[in-house]
BAKOL-723867 format. One record per residue (C-alpha): residue number from 1; y, z, x. Coordinates in Angstrom, 1 decimal, always signed. Layout:
! residues N
@resi NUM, yy Y, zz Z, xx X
...
***
This chain:
! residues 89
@resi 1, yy +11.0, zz -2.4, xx -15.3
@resi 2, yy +9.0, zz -1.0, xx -12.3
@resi 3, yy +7.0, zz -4.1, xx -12.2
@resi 4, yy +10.4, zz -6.0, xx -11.3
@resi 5, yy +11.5, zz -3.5, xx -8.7
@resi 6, yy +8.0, zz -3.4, xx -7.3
@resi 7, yy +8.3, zz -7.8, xx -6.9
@resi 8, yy +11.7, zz -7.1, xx -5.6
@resi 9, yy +10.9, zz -4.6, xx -3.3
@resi 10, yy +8.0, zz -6.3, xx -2.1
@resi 11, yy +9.8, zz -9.6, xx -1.4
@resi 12, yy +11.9, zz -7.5, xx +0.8
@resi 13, yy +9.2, zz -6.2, xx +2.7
@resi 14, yy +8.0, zz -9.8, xx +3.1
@resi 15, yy +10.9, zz -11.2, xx +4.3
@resi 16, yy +11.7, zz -8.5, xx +6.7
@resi 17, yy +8.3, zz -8.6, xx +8.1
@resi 18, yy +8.4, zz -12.2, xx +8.4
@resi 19, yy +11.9, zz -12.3, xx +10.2
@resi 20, yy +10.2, zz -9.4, xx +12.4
@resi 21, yy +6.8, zz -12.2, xx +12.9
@resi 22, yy +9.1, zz -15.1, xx +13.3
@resi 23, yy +7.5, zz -16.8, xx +10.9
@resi 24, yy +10.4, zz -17.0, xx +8.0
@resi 25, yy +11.4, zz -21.0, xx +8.3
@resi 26, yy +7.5, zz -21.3, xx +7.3
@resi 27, yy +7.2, zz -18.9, xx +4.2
@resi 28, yy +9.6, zz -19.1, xx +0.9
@resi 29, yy +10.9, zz -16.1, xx -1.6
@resi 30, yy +6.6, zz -16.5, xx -3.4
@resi 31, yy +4.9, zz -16.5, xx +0.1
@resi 32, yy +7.5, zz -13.1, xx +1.0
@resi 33, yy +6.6, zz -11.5, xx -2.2
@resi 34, yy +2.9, zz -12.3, xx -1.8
@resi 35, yy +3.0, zz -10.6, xx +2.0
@resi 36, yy +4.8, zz -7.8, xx +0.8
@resi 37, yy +2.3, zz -7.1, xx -1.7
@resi 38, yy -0.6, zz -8.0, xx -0.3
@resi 39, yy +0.7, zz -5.8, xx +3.1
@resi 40, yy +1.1, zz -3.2, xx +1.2
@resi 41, yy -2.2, zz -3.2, xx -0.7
@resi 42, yy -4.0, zz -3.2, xx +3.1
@resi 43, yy -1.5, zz -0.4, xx +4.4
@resi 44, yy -2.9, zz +1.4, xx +1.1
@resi 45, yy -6.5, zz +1.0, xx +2.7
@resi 46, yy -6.1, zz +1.6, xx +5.8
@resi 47, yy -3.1, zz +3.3, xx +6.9
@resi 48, yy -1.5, zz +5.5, xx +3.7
@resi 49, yy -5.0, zz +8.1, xx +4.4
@resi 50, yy -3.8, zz +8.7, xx +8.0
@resi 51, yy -0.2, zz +9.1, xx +7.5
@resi 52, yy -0.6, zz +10.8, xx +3.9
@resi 53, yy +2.2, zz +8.6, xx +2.5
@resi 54, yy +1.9, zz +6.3, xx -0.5
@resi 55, yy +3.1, zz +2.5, xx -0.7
@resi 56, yy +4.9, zz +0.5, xx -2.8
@resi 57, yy +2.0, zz -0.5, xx -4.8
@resi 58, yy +1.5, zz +3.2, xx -5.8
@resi 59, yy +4.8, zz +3.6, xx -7.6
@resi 60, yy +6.0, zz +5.3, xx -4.7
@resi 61, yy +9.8, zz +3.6, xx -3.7
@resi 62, yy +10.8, zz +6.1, xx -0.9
@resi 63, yy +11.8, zz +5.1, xx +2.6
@resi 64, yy +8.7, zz +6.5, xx +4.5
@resi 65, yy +6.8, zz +4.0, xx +1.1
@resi 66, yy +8.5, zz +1.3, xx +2.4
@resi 67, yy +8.2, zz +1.5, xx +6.2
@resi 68, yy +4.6, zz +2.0, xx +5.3
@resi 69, yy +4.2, zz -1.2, xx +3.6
@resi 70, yy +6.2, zz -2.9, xx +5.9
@resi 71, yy +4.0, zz -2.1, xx +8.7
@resi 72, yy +1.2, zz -3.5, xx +6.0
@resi 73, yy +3.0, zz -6.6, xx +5.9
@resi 74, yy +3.3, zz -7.0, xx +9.9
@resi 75, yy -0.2, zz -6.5, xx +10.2
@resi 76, yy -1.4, zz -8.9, xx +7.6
@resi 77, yy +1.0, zz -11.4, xx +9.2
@resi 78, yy -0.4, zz -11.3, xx +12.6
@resi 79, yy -3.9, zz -11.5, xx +11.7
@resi 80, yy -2.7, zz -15.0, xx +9.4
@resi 81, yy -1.0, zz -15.9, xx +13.0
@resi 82, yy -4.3, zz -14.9, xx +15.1
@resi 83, yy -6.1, zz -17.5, xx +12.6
@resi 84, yy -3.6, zz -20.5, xx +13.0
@resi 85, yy -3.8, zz -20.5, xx +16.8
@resi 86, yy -7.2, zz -21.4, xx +16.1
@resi 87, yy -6.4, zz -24.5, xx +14.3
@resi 88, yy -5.6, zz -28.2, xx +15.8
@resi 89, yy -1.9, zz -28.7, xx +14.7
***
């Protein structure tokens, strides 16, 4: 059962960073799970040991968990955006 909430939650995360990014008319329900996750895995690394709070990936569904991984997700999102410019379209 936690493994469902934890794909829900982080599709949420994923969707509201991406509608935060602008980028949700490129990204589908997988790609704003996959962000979610995958931005709360780096704000795990990176900013969870500053701030002392856990993410979503820890077990941990609490508001301050969430904001946390959303933050993840936001990051992760602009460094994806920093590498597209880069790229002929």
């Amino acid at each position: 059962m936690n493994f469902i909430l934890w794909l829900i939650v982080g599709g949420i995360v994923g969707w509201i960073a991406s509608m935060i990014m602008r980028t949700n008319p490129q990204q589908g329900i997988f790609l704003n799970i996959v962000v979610g996750v995958v931005g709360a895995l780096l704000a795990g690394w990176f900013i969870s040991p500053l701030l002392g709070i856990g993410t979503i990936n820890q077990s941990n569904f609490s508001l301050p968990s969430v904001l946390v991984s959303l933050v993840g997700a936001i990051i992760l999102l602009a460094i994806v955006n920093l590498f597209r410019r880069g790229r002929p379209r």
